[in-house]
C-alpha positions in Angstrom: 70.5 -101.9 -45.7 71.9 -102.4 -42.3 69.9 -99.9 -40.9 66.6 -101.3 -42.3 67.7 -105.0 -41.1 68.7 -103.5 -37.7 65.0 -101.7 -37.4 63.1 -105.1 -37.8 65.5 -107.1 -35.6 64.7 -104.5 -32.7 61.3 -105.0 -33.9 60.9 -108.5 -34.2 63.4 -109.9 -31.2 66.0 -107.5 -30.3 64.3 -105.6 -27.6 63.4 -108.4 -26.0 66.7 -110.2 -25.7 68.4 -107.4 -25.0 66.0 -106.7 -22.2 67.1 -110.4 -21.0 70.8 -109.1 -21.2 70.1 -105.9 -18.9 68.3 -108.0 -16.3 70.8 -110.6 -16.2 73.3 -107.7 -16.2 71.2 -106.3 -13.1 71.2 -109.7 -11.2 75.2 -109.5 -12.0 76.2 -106.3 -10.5 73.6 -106.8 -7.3 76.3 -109.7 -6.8 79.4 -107.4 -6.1 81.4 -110.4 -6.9 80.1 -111.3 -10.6 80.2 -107.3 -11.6 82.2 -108.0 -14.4 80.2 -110.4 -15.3 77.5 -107.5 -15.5 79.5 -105.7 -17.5 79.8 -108.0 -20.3 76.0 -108.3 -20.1 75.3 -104.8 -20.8 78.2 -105.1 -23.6 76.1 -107.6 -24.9 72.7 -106.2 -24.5 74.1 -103.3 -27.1 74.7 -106.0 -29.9 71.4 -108.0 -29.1 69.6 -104.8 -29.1 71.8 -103.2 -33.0 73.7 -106.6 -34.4 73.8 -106.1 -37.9 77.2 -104.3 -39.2 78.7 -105.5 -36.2 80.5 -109.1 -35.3 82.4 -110.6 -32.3 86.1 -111.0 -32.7 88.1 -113.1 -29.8 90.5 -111.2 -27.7 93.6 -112.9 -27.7 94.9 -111.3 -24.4 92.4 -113.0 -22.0 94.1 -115.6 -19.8 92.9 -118.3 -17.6 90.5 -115.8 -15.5 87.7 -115.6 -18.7 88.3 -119.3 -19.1 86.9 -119.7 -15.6 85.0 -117.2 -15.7 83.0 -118.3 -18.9 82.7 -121.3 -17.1 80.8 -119.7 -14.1 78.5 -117.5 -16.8 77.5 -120.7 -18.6 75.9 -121.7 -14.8 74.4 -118.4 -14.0 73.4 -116.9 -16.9 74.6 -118.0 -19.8 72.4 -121.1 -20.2 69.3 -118.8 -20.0 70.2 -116.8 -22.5 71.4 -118.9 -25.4 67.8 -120.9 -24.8 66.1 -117.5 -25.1 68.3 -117.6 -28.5 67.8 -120.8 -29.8 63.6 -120.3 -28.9 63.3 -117.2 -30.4 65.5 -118.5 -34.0 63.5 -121.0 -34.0 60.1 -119.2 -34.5 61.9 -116.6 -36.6 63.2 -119.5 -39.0 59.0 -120.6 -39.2 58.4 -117.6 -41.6 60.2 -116.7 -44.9 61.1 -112.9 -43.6 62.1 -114.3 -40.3 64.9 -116.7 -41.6 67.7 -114.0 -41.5 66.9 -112.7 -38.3 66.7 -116.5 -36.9 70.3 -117.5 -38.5 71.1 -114.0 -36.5 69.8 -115.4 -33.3 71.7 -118.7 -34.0 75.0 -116.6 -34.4 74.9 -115.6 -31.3 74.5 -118.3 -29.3 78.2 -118.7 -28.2 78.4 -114.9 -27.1 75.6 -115.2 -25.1 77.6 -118.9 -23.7 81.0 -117.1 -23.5 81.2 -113.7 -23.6 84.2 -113.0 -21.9 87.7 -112.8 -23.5 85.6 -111.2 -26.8 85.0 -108.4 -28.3 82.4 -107.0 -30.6 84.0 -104.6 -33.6 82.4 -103.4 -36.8 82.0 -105.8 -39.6 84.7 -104.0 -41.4 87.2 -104.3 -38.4 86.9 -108.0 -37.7 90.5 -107.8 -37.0 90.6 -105.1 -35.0 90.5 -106.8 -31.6 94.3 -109.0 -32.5 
């Protein structure tokens, strides 16, 4: 089932938003200073682009430095992308089929705010990130 789900969120908005996640990963690692930033872009990009059977789970060794530096992604990038989430839910929500795939999109609206200090782990491993 996860397979199938996966297939028509690729389909129907995953390419697309994980394409927004490479490019603002690109624009990141041009800017030698927000490289890690990059990073956690393209970590991103992979769960926007295959989400299903996988969830985030908060890393409880990240200190002060993701604090601020969540706080710098939400003015760069950040913003962008959770309104490329909250657009494309919405017009997922306007069908019947769509409506999983939109609560999807809705779900990941605070990675795409705050991705550092997270981690994304199979669905059966929620844990394993503690």
């Amino acid at each position: 089932m996860k397979f199938i789900l996966n297939v028509l969120w690729l389909i129907l908005s995953g390419l697309w938003l994980a394409l927004g996640y490479v490019v603002a990963g690109v624009v990141c690692c041009i800017l030698i200073i927000t490289i890690p930033f990059g990073i956690a872009s393209f970590r991103i990009a992979g769960y926007a682009l295959w989400p299903f059977g996988r969830t985030t789970a908060v890393r409880h060794d990240a200190g002060a430095g993701s604090a601020i530096g969540n706080v710098i992604w939400i003015i760069l990038a950040g913003w962008w992308l959770a309104l490329g989430h909250i657009i494309t839910g919405i017009a997922l929500c306007v069908t019947i089929i769509g409506i999983p795939f939109g609560i999807a999109n809705f779900k990941m609206i605070p990675i795409s705010l705050m991705p550092l200090g997270r981690d994304i782990v199979p669905t059966d491993e929620p844990f394993a990130a503690r």
